[in-house]
C-alpha positions as CSV (number, residue, x, y, z in Angstrom):
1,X,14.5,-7.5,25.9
2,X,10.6,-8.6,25.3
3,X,10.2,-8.6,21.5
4,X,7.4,-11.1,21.3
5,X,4.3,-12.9,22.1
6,X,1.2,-14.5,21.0
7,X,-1.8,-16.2,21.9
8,X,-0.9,-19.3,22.3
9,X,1.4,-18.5,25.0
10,X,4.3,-18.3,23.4
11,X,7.2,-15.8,23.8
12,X,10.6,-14.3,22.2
13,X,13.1,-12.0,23.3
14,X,15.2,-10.5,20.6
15,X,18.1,-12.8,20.4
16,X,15.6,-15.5,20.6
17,X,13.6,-14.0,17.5
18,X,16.7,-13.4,15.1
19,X,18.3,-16.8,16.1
20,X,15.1,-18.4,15.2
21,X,14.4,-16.2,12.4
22,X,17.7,-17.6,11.2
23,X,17.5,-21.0,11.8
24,X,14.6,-20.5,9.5
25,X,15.6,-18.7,6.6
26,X,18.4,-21.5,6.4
27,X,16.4,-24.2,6.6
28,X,13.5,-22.5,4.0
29,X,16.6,-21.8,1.8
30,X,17.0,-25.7,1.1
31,X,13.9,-26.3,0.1
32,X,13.3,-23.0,-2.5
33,X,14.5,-22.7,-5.7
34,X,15.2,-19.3,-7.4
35,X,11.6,-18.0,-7.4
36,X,11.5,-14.2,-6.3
37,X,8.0,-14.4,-4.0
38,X,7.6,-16.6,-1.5
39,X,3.4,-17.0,-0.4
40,X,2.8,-16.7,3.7
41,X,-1.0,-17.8,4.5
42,X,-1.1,-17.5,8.4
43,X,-2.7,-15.2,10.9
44,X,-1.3,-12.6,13.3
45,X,1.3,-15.0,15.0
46,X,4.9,-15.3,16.3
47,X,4.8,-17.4,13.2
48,X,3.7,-14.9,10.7
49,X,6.1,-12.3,12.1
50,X,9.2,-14.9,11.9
51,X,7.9,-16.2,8.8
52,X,8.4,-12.8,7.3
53,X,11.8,-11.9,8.7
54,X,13.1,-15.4,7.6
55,X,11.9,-15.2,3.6
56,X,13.0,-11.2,4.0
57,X,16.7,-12.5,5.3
58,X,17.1,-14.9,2.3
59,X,16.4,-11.8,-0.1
60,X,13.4,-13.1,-1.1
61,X,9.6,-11.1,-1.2
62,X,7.3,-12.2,1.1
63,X,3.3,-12.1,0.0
64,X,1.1,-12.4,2.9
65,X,-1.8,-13.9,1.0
66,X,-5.4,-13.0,1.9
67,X,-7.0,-16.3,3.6
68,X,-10.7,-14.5,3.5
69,X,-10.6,-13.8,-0.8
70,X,-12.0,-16.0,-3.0
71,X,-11.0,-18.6,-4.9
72,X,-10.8,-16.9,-7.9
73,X,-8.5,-13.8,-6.5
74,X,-6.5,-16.1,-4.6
75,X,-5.8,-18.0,-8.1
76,X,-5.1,-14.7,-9.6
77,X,-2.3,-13.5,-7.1
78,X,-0.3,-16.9,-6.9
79,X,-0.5,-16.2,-10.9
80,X,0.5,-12.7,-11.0
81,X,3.7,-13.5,-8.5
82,X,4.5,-16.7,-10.4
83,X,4.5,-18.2,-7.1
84,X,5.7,-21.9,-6.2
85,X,5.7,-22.3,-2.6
86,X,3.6,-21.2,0.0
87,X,4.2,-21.0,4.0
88,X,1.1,-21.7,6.4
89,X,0.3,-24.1,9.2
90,X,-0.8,-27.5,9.2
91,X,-3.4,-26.2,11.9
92,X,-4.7,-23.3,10.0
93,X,-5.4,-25.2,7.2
94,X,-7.1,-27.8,8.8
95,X,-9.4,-25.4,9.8
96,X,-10.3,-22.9,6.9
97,X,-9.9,-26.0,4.6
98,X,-7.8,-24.2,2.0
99,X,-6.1,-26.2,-1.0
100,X,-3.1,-24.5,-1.7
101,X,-1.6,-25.8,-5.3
102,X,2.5,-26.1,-5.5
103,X,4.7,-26.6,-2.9
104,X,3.2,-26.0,0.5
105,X,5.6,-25.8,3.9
106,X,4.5,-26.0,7.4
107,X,5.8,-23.8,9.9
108,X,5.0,-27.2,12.1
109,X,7.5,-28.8,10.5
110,X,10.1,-25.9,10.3
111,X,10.0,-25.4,13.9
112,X,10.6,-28.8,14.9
113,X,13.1,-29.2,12.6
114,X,15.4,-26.3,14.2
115,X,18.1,-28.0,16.3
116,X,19.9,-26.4,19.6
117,X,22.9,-26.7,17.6
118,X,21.5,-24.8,14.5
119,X,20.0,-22.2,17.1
120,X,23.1,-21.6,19.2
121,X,25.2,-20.8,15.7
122,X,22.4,-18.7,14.3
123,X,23.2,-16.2,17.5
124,X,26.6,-17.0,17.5
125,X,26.3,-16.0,13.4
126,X,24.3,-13.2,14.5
127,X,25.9,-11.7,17.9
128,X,29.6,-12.2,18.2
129,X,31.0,-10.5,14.9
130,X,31.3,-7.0,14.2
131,X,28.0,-6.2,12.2
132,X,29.8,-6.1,8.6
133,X,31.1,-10.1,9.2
134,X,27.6,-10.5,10.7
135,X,25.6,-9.7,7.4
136,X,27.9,-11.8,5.8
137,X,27.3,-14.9,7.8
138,X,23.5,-14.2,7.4
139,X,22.7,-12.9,4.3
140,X,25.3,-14.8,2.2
141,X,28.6,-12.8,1.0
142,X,27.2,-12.2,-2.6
143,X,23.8,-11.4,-1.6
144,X,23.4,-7.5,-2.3
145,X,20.6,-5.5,-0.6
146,X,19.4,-1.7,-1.6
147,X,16.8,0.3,-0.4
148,X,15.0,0.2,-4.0
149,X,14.5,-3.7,-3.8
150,X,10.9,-5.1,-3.5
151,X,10.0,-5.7,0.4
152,X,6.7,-7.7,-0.2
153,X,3.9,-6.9,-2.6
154,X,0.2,-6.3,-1.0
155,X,-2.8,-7.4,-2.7
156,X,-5.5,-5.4,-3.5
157,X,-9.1,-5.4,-5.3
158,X,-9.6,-1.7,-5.8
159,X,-12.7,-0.6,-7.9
160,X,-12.8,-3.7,-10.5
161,X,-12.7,-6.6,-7.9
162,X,-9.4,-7.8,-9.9
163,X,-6.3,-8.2,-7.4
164,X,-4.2,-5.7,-7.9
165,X,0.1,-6.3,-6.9
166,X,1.6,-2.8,-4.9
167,X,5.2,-3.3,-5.1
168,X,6.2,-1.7,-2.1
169,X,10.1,-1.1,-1.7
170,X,12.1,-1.4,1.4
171,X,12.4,2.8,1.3
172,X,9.0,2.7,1.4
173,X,8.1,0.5,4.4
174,X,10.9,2.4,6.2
175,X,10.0,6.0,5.4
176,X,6.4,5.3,7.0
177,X,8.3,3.6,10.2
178,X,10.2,7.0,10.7
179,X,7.3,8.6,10.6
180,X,5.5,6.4,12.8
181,X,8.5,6.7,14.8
182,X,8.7,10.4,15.3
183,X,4.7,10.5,16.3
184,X,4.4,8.1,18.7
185,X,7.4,9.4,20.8
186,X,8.1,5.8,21.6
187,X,9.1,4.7,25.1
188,X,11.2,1.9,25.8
189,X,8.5,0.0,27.4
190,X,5.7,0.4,25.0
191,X,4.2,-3.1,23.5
192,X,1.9,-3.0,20.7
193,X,-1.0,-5.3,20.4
194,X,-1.3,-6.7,16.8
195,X,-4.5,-7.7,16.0
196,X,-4.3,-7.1,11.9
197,X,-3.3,-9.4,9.7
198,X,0.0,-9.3,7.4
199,X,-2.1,-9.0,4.5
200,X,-3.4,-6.3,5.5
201,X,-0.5,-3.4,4.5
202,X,-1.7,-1.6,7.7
203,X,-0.7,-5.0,9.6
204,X,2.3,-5.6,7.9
205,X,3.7,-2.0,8.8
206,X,2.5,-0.7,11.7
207,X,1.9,-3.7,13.6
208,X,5.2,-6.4,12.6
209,X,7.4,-4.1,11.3
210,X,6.9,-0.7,13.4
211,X,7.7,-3.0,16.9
212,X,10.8,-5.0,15.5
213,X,12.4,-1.6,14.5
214,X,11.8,0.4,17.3
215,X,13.2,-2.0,19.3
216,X,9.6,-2.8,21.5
217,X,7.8,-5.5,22.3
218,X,4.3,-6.9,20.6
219,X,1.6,-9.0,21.2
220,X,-0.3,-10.8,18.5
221,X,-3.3,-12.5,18.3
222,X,-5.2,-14.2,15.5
223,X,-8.7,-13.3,15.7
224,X,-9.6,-9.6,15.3
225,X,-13.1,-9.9,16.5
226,X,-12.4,-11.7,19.6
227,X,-12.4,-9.0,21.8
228,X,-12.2,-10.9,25.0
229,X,-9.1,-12.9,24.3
230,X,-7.4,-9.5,23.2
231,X,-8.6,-7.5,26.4
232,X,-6.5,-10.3,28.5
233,X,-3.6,-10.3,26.4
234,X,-3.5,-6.4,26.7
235,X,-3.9,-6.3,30.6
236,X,-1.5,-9.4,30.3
237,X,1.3,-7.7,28.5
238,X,1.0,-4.3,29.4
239,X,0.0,-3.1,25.5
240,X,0.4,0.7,25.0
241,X,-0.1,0.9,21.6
242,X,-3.4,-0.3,19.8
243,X,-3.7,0.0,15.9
244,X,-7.6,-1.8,14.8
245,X,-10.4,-0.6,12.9
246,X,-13.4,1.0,14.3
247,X,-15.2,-2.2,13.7
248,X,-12.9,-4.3,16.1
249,X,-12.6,-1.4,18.5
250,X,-16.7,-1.7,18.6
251,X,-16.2,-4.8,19.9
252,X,-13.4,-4.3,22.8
253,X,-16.1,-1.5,24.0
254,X,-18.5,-4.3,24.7
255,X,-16.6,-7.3,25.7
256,X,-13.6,-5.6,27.6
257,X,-13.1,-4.1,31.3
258,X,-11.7,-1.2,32.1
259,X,-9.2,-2.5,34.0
260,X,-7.8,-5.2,30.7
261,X,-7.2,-2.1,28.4
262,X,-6.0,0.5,31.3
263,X,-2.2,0.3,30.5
264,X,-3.1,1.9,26.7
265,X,-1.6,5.2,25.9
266,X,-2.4,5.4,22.1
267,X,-5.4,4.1,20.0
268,X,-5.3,4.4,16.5
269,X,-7.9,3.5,14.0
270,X,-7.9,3.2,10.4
271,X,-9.7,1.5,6.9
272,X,-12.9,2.5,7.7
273,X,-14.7,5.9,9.0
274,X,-14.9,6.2,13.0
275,X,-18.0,7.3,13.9
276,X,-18.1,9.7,16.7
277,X,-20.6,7.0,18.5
278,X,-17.8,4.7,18.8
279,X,-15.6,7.4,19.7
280,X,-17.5,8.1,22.6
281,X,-18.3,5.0,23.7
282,X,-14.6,4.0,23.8
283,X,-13.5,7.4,25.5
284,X,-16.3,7.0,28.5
285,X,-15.2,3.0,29.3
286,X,-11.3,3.2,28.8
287,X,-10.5,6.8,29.6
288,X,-8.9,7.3,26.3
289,X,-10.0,8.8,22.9
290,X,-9.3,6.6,19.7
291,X,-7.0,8.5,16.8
292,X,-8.3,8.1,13.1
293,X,-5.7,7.7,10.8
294,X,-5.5,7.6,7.0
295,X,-3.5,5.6,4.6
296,X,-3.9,3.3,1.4
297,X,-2.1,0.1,0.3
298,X,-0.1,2.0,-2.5
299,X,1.2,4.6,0.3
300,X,2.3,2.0,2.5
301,X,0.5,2.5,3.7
302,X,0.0,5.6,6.2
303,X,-0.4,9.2,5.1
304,X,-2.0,11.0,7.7
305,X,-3.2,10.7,11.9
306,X,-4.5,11.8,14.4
307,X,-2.8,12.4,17.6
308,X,-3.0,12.9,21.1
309,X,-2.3,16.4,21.6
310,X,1.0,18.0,22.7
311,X,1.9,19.7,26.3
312,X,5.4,20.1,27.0
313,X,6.8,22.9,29.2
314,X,4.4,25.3,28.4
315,X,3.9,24.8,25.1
316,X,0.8,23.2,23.6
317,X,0.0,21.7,20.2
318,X,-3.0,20.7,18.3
319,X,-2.3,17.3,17.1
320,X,-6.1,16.1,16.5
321,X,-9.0,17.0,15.7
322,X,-12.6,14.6,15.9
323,X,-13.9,13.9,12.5
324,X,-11.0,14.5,10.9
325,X,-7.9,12.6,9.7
326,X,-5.1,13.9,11.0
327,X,-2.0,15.6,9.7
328,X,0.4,14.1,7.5
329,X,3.0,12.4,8.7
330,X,6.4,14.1,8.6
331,X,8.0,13.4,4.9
332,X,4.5,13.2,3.2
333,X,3.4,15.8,0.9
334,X,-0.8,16.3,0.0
335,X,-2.3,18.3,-2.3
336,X,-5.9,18.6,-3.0
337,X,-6.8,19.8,-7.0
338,X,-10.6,20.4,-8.2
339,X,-11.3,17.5,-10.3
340,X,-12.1,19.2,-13.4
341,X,-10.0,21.9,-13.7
342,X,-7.0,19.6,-11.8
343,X,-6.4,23.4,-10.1
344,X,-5.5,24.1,-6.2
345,X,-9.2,24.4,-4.2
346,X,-8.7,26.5,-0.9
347,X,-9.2,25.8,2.4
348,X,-12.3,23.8,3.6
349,X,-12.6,23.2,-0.3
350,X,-13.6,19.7,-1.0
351,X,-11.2,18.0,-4.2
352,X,-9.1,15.0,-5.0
353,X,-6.5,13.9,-3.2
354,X,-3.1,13.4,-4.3
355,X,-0.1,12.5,-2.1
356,X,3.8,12.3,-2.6
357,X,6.8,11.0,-0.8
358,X,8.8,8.4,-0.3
359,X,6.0,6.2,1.1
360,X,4.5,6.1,-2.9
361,X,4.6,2.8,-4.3
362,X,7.1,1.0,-6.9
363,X,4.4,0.5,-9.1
364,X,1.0,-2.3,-9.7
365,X,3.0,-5.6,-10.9
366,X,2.6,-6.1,-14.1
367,X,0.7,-3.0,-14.8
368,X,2.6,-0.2,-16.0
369,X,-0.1,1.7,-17.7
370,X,-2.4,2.2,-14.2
371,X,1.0,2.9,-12.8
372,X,1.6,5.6,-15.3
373,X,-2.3,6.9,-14.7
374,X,-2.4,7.1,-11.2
375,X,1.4,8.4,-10.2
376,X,2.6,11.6,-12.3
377,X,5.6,13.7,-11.4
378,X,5.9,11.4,-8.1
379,X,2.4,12.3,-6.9
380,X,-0.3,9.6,-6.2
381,X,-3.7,10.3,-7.1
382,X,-5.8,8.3,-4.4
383,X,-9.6,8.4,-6.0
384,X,-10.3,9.9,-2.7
385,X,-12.5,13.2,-2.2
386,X,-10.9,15.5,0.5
387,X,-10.4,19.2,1.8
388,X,-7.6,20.9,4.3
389,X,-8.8,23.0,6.9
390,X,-7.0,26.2,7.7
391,X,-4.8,24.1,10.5
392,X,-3.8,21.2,8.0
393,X,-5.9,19.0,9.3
394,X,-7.9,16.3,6.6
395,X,-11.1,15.1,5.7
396,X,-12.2,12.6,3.2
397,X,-15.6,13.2,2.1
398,X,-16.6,10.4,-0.5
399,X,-14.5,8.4,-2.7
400,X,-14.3,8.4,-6.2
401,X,-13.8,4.5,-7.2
402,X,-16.5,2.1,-7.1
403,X,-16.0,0.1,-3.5
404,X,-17.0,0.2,0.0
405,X,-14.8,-0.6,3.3
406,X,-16.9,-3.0,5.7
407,X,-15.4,-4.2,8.5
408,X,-11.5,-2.5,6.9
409,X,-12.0,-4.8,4.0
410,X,-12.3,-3.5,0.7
411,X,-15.5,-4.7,-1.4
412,X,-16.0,-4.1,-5.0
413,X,-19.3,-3.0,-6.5
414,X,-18.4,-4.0,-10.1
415,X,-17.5,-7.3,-9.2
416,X,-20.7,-8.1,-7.1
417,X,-22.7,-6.6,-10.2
418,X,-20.9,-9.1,-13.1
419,X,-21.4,-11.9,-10.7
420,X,-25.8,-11.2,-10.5
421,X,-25.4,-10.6,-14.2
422,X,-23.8,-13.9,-14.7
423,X,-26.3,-16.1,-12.1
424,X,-29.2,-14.3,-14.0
425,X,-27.9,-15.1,-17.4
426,X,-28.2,-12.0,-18.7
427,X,-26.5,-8.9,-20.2
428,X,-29.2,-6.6,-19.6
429,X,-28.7,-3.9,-16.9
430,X,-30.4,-5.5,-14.1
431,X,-29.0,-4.3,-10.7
432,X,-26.8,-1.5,-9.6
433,X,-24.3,-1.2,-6.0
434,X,-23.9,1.1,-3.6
435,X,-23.2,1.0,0.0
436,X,-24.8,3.2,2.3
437,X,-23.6,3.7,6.3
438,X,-23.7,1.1,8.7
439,X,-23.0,1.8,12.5
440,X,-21.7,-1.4,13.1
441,X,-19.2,-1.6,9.9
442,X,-18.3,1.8,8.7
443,X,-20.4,0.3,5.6
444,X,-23.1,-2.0,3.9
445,X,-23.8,-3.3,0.6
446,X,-27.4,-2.0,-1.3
447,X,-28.6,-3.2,-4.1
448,X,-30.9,-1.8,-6.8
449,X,-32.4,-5.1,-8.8
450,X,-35.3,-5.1,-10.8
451,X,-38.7,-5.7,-9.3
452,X,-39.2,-9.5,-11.2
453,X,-35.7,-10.7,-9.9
454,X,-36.4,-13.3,-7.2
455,X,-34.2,-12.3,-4.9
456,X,-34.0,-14.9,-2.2
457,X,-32.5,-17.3,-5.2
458,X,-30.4,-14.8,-6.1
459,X,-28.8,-14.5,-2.6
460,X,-28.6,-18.5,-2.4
461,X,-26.4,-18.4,-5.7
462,X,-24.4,-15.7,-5.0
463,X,-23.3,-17.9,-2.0
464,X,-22.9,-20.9,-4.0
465,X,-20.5,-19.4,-6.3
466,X,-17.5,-18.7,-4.9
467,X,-17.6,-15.0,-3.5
468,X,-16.0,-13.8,0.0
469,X,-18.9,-13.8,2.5
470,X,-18.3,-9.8,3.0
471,X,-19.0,-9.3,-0.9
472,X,-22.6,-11.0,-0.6
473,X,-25.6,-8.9,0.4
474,X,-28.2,-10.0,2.6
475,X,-31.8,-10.4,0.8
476,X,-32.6,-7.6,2.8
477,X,-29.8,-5.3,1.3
478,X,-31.9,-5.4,-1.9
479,X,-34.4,-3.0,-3.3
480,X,-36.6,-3.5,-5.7
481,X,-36.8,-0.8,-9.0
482,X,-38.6,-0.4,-12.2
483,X,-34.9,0.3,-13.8
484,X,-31.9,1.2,-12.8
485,X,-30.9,5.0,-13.1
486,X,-29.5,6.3,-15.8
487,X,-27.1,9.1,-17.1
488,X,-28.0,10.6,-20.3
489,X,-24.9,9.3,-21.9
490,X,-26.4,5.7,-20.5
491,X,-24.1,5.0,-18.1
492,X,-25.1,4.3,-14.6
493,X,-26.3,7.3,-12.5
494,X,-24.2,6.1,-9.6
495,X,-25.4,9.5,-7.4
496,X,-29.3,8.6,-8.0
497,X,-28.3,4.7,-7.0
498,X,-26.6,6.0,-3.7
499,X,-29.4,8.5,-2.8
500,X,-32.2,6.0,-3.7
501,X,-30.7,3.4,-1.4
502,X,-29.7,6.4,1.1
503,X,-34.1,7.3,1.2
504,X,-35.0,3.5,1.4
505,X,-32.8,2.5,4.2
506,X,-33.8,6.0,6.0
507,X,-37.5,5.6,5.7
508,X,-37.2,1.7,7.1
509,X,-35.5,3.1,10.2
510,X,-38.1,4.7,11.6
């Protein structure tokens, strides 16, 4: 059976994948000591996906590490995971230009070191024992595995710009397949098409994991925006199943025919808002309407979706609604409490959003106290402003901690702040974020600065110094103030900063 491909040509059936997958976790086994978290830098590949499985088989966690961070961050996480050895490709690095510090292992080099011999007892290993002698043969006979134990640990900025470790647990990755699972009503000949990285927790679960255990086939590719390679590898393979963000979805509107995405059944999007523009635009060229979905990193990461709705002998079910996001999946419990008095609102009543199941996180690494803060009594608090209609249907409305989603990536306000203050010298309270809608991202940076700030220096430093391309705003992102807004108790008036830049950009529309 087709498990699969990529875009380099390249494809796997299942025996092929698990002897290779094998092959590899031996040979990576040899050249690892007994550190817990092995790094993986690559892109949506075959290799990334066998990459995975093979440091997953050797009971090891796999970190998919974020090639578009900074420096900095990227520092921090191979810190935080006291990591010692990263996997990547020779080719990839070539190209980004990355220096990696410890020991670094290319997938190149793996590959060609796997023998027909070492692949032919890898599926003999794997195939032709009962499944008990198996596990034996492939995990090692003293290597115990639970349902509790780490399954990777995602990396994410939140509101402070500082990378944050989710340790999410094998239960966790496999309660949000299940429910995945029960959704989609797979068929035995859907494919997905994987366009999102592994860094990405959306990536990681719904587009490696979710195919290799239902038992169907994906296609991978390792550039998100390029919406023309993706459209052939659809038509190409027969995808059914496409999980992107609105942004990359914009993109397949423009640059793909009608007859590349026709064999598509389900579209879902997620990390950023779907606009009903791009809704429609999608809907009128491919004859099928995207699904908005909602999840987080720390809820591994899906809570709620939208779905195509049900007809089945007579019976109909609602199973989306536009604007909205969706119904939690089976298993995950919401609740939505005013924020002051932390009481139930009522329906249509807007509040913060707290989920619970078994998709919640372990915990941040190294950070019990937030960990303590933000899970109570098993319930997640998200930072997320939402309301339930009367149906149970979702909408998020704002969100509480300081960051925007551009293009599914998250971008921290603080973080862009302390880096002006820093270029300008200066502890004074010069410049304030917000973001404000974008059609083409979901979102985009504005910045209130003082009016004697030169600004076009500003923007040449900011690029000098080290940031992620996303977390720099464009000179004309800035707007010029006599001071930044203030509370009475001081502290920024974050709702006069969002309206202000709401006004500005509004009045240079038109």
């Amino acid at each position: 059976r087709f498990c699969m491909a990529d875009a380099s040509g390249k494809h796997l059936n299942y025996a092929q994948a698990l002897s290779v997958s094998v092959s590899l976790s031996n040979i990576i086994k040899s050249l690892v000591q007994e550190e817990k978290c092995i790094g993986i830098m690559l892109p949506p590949s075959i290799g990334s996906v066998l990459g995975n499985i093979a440091v997953s088989l050797l009971n090891k966690i796999p970190v998919n590490l974020n090639y578009t961070t900074s420096r900095e961050a990227m520092g921090a996480i191979i810190e935080q995971c006291s990591m010692q050895t990263i996997l990547t490709s020779r080719k990839f690095i070539e190209k980004t230009g990355f220096s990696l510090p410890g020991k670094v292992i290319f997938m190149e080099d793996l590959f060609g070191s796997i023998s027909g011999g070492q692949m032919a007892m890898s599926f003999f290993k794997s195939y032709c024992f009962p499944r008990e002698i198996s596990h034996r043969f492939v995990f090692g006979k003293n290597n115990i595995r639970a349902m509790g134990q780490l399954a990777t640990i995602m990396f994410t900025s939140g509101s402070t710009g500082h990378p944050k470790g989710v340790q999410l647990t094998h239960a966790n990755i496999v309660s949000n397949l299940e429910g995945l699972y029960q959704v989609f009503h797979v068929r035995k000949k859907d494919v997905v098409m994987g366009i999102l990285p592994q860094f990405h927790s959306f990536g990681f679960t719904a587009n490696m994991w979710f195919p290799l255990v239902a038992g169907i086939g994906a296609v991978y590719h390792y550039n998100p925006l390029d919406a023309k390679m993706i459209g052939q590898l659809v038509q190409r393979y027969q995808a059914s199943i496409l999980m992107a963000t609105p942004t990359f979805l914009s993109g397949m509107s423009r640059r793909c025919s009608q007859e590349q995405l026709r064999s598509l059944r389900i579209v879902v999007v997620g990390a950023e808002k779907l606009k009903k523009e791009i809704t429609e635009q999608f809907r009128a060229k491919f004859g099928i309407e995207p699904m908005e979905g909602y999840g987080c990193t720390e809820l591994s990461p899906i809570v709620s979706i939208n779905l195509p709705d049900y007809h089945e002998q007579g019976v109909r079910q609602k199973s989306h609604k536009r604007e909205k996001i969706g119904l939690p999946l089976p298993g995950v419990a919401v609740k939505i409490l005013n924020q002051e008095s932390l009481q139930p609102v009522g329906a249509n009543e807007d509040g913060l959003l707290y989920v619970k199941g078994p998709n919640v996180m372990q915990g941040y690494l190294h950070q019990d106290a937030l960990t303590r803060d933000l899970i109570r009594e098993g319930w997640y608090q998200t930072g997320d402003i939402a309301n339930m209609d009367e149906d149970g249907f979702l909408t998020i409305t704002d969100r509480v901690s300081r960051f925007s989603k551009i293009g599914g990536e998250m971008v921290p306000h603080i973080k862009i702040e302390e880096a002006i203050q820093e270029i300008l010298e200066t502890s004074e309270l010069v410049c304030a974020v917000t973001s404000v809608p974008d059609e083409r991202k979901g979102e985009k940076l504005a910045v209130l600065c003082l009016q004697d700030v030169d600004v076009i220096s500003l923007v040449d430093q900011l690029k000098a110094c080290g940031l992620p391309n996303l977390w720099i705003p464009a000179v004309s992102q800035f707007i010029s103030v006599p001071a930044v807004p203030l509370l009475g108790t001081g502290k920024v008036d974050l709702g006069r900063v969002k309206q202000i830049a709401h006004e500005h950009f509004q009045m240079h529309q038109k």
